[in-house]
Structures are given as C-alpha cells and as structure tokens.
N, C-alpha and C positions, 0 to 999 in steps of 0.2 A: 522875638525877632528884633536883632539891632541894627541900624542902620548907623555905622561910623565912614569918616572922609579916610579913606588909603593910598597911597602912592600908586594905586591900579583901583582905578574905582565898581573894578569887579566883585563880586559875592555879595559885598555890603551888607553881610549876615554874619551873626554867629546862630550856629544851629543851638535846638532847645529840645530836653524832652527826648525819649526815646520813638523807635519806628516798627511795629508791627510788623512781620512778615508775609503774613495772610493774605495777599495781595486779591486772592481771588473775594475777597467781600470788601471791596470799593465800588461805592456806591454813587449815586450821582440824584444831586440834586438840584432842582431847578425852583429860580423862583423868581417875580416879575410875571409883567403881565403887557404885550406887546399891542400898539394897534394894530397890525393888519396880520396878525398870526390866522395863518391859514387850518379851517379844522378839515384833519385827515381822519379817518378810521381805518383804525388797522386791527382785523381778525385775526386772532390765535389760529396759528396754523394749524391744519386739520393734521395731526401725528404729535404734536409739539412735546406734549404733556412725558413721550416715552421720550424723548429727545434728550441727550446730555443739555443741551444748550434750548433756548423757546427764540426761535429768531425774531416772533412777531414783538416779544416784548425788549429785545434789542433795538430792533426798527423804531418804535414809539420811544424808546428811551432814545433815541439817536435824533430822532425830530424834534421832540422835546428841546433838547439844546439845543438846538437850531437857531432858535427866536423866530422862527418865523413860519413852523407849524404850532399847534397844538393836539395833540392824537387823543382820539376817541374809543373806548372800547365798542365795539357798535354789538355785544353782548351775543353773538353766533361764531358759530364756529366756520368756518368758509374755505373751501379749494381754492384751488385755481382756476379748477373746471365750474365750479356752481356760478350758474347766474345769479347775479344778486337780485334781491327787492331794493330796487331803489326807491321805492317811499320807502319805505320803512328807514333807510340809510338817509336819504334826504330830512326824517324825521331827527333823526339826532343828530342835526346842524350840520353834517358831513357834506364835504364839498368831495371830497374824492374817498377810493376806499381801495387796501392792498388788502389781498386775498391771497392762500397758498398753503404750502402741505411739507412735509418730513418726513422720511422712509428710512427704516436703514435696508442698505445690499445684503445680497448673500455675501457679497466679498466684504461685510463690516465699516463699508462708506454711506453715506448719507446724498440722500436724492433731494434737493431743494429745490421746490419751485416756489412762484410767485405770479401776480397779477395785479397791475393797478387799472385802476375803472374813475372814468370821469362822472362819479354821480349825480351830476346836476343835469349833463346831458345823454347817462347812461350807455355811455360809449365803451369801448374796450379798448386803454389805450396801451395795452403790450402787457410783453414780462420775459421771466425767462425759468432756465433749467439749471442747476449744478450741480455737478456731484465729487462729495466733498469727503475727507478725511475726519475726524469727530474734532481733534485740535483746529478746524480751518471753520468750525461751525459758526463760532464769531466771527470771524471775518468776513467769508460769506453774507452772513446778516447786516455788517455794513455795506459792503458793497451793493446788497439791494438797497439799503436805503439813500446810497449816494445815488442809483441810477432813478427811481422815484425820485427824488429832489431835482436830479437836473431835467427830467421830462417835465414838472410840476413848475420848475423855476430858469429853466435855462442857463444856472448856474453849476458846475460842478460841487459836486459833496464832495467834504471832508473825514468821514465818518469813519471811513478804511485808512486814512492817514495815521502816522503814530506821535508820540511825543518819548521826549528823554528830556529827566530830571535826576536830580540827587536823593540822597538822604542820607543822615546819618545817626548813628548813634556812637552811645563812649568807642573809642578807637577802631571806630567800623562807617563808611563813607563807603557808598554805593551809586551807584550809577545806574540807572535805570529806562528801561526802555517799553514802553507801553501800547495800548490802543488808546486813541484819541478819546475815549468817555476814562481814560485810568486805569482798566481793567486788563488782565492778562498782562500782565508784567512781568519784563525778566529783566535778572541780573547783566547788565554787561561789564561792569567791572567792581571789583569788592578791595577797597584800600584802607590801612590805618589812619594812611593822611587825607586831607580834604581832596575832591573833587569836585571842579568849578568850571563854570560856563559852557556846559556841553552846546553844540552848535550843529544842526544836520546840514550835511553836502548837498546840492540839487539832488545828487542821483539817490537820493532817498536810503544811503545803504551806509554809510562813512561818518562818521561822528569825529568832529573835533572838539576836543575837550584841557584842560587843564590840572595836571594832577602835582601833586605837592609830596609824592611817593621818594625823591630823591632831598626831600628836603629842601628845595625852590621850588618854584612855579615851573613847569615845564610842559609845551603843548604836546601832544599826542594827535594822533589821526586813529581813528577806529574801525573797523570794519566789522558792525554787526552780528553780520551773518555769516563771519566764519571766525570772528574772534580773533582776529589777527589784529595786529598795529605796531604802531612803527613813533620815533622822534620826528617831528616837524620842527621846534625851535628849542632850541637849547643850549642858548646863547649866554655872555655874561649878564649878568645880574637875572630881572625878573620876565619871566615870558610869558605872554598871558592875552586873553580876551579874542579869541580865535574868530572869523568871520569870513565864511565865502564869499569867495567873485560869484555870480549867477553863471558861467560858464563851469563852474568847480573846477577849472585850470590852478588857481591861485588864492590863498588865503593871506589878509590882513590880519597883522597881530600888534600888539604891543608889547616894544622893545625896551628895556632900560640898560643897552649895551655901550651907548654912548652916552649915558648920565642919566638925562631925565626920561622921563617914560613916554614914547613918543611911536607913532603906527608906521607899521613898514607891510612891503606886500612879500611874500615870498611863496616861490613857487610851490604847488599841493605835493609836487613830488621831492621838496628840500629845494636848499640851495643856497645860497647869498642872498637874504633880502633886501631891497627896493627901499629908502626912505621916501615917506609920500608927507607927514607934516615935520616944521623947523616951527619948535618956540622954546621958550623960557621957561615955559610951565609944566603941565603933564596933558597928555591925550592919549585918552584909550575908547574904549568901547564902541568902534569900530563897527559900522552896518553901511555893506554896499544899497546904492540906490538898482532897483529892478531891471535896468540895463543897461548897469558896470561903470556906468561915467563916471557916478562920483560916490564920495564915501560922508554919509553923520558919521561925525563920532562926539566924546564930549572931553572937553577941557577946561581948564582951569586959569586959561593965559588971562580974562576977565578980570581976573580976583576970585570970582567963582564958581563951582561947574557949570554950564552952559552945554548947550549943543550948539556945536559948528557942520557945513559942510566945505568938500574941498573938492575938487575931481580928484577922479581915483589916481592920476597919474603925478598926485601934488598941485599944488600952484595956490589961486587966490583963498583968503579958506573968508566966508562967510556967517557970521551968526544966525541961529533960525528961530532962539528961544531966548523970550524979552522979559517975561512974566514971571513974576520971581526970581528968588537967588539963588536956585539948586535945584537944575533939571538934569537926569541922569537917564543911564537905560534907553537909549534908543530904537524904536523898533517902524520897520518901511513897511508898509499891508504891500504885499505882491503885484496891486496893480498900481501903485504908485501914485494913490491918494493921498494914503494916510501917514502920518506918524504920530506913534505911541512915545509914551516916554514916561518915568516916575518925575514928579515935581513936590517936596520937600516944601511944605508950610508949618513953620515952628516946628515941634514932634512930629507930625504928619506927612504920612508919603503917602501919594493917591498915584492912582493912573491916570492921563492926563490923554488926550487925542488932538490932536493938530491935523485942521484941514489943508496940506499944504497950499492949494489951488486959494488960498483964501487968508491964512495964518488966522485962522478963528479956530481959539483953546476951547475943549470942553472937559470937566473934570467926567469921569463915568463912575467911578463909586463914592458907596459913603463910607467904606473900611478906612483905617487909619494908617495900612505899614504894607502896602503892598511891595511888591517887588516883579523885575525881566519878563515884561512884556513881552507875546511876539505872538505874529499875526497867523492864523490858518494858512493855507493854502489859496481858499478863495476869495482871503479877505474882506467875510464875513463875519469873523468870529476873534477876539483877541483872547491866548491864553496866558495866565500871570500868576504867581505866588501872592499869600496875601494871610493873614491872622483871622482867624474865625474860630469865637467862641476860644480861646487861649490856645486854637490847636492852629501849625502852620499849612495850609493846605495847598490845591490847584483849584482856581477859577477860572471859569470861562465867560464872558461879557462880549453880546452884540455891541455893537460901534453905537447906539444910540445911549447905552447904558441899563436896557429899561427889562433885558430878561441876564440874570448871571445862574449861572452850573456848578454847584463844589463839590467836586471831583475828591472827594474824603475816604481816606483810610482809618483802620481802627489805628487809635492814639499814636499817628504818624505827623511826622513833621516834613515836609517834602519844600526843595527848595530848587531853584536855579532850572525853571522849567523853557523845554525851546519843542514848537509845533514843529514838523517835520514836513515834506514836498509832499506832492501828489505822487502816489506812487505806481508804477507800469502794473497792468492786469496780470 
C-alpha cells in the first residue's frame, strides 16, 4: 500500500498482491479489550447444528465487534421456550442471556426464533419469530442481534447493515458489496480498469462510485439490487470523489472542468452542476455534514492537504485541521460528533478522530498506512482500510481505539471501504 499526493486526492493507493474469490471464509477477528464490555451469553440454537448457517454463532461474532459486549458460551443448549437456570448463567459472569431454535418448513424455509432474558434479574425481556428463506439466514441472524443491542443499549445495531469496497487483481478491479462482519459478498461490478470511492446513498440501495472503464475518471450511480446504472459526471477533464446530500437529492463531486480540481454539487438525477468552492489550489473529498449545511472536504490552497469546511451552498470555507501537514479522508459519524480523518506523520498514515465539540485529536491505532474512514450507521463503530501482517485488509475500531475487528479474506487485498445506512426491514 502506497500512499502518493494526486491532482484528486482519491484512492491514494496502488493495489498489491492478488484477491481470493472464496468470499464465503472471511473471517473476523477481534482483539482489544474494553472497559465496560458488557458479558452477554448466547446459546446455540436448539436446531443450529442441521442448519446451513448457526445464527447463535453469528450473534456473538456480531457483538464481539461491537466493543461493547463480550459473548459467553454459557455451554447448554436453549430454546426459546426453556426457562433458564439463572444461577447457573449468573455463574459465568452473564449479565443477560439470548436463547432460541431453527427449523426447517415443509415448504424448505427456516423458522427462526429467539429470546433475550435479563439474567441478573431473571426477567423475560422479549423476542421474536422469522421465517426465512436459507440465503436470508444471515441476515436474519443480524438483525436479531441489532434488535438485542438496541433493547440492551438503546442504541440501534449495525449488524444487518452492509458495506462496499474494492479489490483487485492483474486487469481485474471489482467492486464489492458485503454484510457488515465481510461475509456474503457479492460482485456489483467487475472492470479492467480501477474502481474508486464507492459511496452508499441514504436509501441504502444506490452506490456511487468512480470508474476508470472509459479511460478517465468518470462517476456512475449504481443501483445494487437490480444492477442498473447510469452517467452522473462526465465532464471535461477528471470527475471524481462522489458524496451524498443526507437528503440523496444531490451529489458533491469533484470537478477539473474548469482547470483546477474543485467540488461542485449536482443534481442525483444529472444535470449542470453547482460550483460550491473557488481556489488556486485543489479540493476534493467532499463529506456532507449530517444536516446538509455544510460540506469538509480537503485542500491543498495551505501549501498542504488540510481539511476545510464550507456551507454546502459555498461561501466562507474555514480550516478544521491544525496538527500536522497532511490530513486527508474525511469521514462525519452520523450524529455529528465526530470526524475521522488519515493524518500522514513522515511514512505513516494513522486514523486520527476529532472531537468536533472540542477540536481534541486522538490517534486510534498503532498500524502504519491505514486508509477511507467512514463511520457505521450509529456511530459506534469506524470502518477503514489498513496493512496487516503484509496483507491489505478491512478494520473496524470503536471511537475509543481500544477493541479493532479484521474483517480478512484469504490472500486478498481489499481497499477503498464505505459503511452503508441503516436499512428499512
């Protein structure tokens, strides 16, 4: 992974190494150790073992990266219907406990239930019923563990959310679309030439992206789920760095139609875009703030990359990043805390966190070449590219730094990662 300065300070990579196909053994692993991780136990579904998929060990892999459970095998197997022995659960340090079962139909579907129980007070605090198709088994499995997360925390899960990254290999650049632990992956687009910055729409279904298939940069709009797409900018010179309004009305891109590389807004359906910054210099990588005012993006009008902001509509632009000479990657958490960002010390690219309420920097790992931050849904959770052990991966890092997830494929190099919305039941 190289990180060099471009006239678009997008990809900031050259890809390394070939990418495994196998998608279905990405694996996930956690490591770190949180203070106030909550201990859950979660029992093997009574059915599990005849099951294409074990939801209970989706569940605990799901809170696992959380940071903020740690899951217990509590060593029984348990319904839905079984009352539990809460000492015995209280004995191995279990603060709560999810129970539940797997069937298949005569019509070849699967009956999913579940049950979480407040162990300490041995209460019964719900659950529910699904019945699912064998492809939707994951899924399912996440979404129990979002709806557990948010009765346990009052926070919505991310767990059924998805993410889209690249990869590639010799004359083969892919595009990729996943569940949020990496697993279940499909192709959404398969090109000779690079693709870069993939970016999800609010509505959870629309990917804009950057592809290099005509021999320039050129944005594309995507539509997942039925594989259609269409030209959004394809304008003189280079088009690039694609980024939703929170409304999905209008996308920010950067332009170099008029010289220098500079962000404009244009409408999600086409059209003439909008100049929103005027410099000398270059500004790209464009991230609306959570509602629409205003736009980070980073430039180089300093002397050096920085992050600036502007209102979305143009006007005064402001600097946000003081600390060091080379902050890139901008990334807003959804509730309009935080921003992420890469910051460049000598060789070294780290993830970097800015409390905006405070402008107090905190580095979050010890890796050396991370890369494109971008925040969950609940803004719990930041996902980012990053070098482990000489292989390019995805990780996942709590905001404090202190639990990360490497979302690894066999000898794959995966790059230019973006977390996706919450998405409708």
């Amino acid at each position: 992974m190289i990180h060099y300065f471009l006239p678009l300070f997008t990809s900031l990579t050259l890809f390394l190494g070939l990418v495994n196909t196998a998608w279905s053994e990405v694996r996930v692993e956690v490591s770190g150790v949180g203070i106030t991780q909550i201990p859950i136990a979660i029992a093997p579904f009574k059915g599990q073992d005849a099951s294409p998929q074990k939801p209970a060990t989706i569940v605990a892999a799901d809170f696992d990266r959380s940071g903020q459970f740690k899951s217990i095998d509590p060593g029984l197997v348990m319904d839905e219907n079984s009352r539990p022995d809460f000492t015995a659960i209280r004995q191995k340090n279990a603060d709560a406990l999810v129970t539940g079962s797997i069937q298949k139909t005569a019509d070849g579907r699967f009956d999913v239930k579940y049950r979480l129980w407040d162990a300490i007070k041995g209460q019964d605090l719900g659950g529910q019923s699904f019945t699912v198709v064998a492809s939707d088994l994951r899924l399912v499995s996440h979404r129990i563990a979002d709806q557990v997360y948010e009765k346990l925390t009052g926070d919505k899960g991310v767990f059924s959310t998805r993410i889209a990254y690249v990869t590639k290999q010799p004359e083969r650049h892919v595009l990729w679309v996943a569940d949020a632990d990496g697993d279940n992956a499909q192709a959404a687009l398969t090109s000779p030439e690079p693709i870069i910055s993939p970016r999800w729409a609010p509505n959870g279904t629309d990917l804009a992206y950057v592809s290099f298939e005509s021999r320039k940069p050129v944005v594309y709009v995507h539509d997942v789920g039925t594989g259609k797409r269409r030209i959004l900018a394809n304008f003189k010179g280079s088009n690039s760095a694609p980024a939703w309004a929170p409304d999905g009305k209008s996308v920010a891109v950067t332009l170099s139609r008029d010289g220098s590389s500079q962000i404009f807004s244009i409408d999600a359906k086409g059209g003439e875009p909008k100049r929103i910054t005027q410099s000398n210099g270059i500004d790209t990588e464009p991230v609306y703030t959570p509602d629409g005012s205003a736009i980070y993006f980073v430039s180089d009008r300093g002397g050096s990359p920085q992050i600036y902001r502007t209102p979305a509509s143009g006007g005064p632009v402001q600097r946000v990043t003081f600390s060091g000479n080379y902050n890139i990657s901008p990334a807003l958490s959804p509730d309009g805390r935080w921003l992420a960002y890469i910051a460049r010390n000598g060789s070294q690219y780290k993830l970097h966190l800015m409390e905006l309420a405070t402008d107090k920097v905190y580095p979050l790992t010890d890796s050396n070449l991370d890369e494109r931050p971008s925040f969950a849904a609940n803004s719990k959770l930041i996902l980012y590219a990053s070098l482990s052990q000489g292989k390019e991966v995805l990780m996942t890092t709590t905001l404090d730094g202190k639990i990360s997830a490497k979302l690894a494929g066999q000898a794959a190099n995966i790059r230019e990662p973006h977390w996706g919305p919450f998405l409708k039941p």
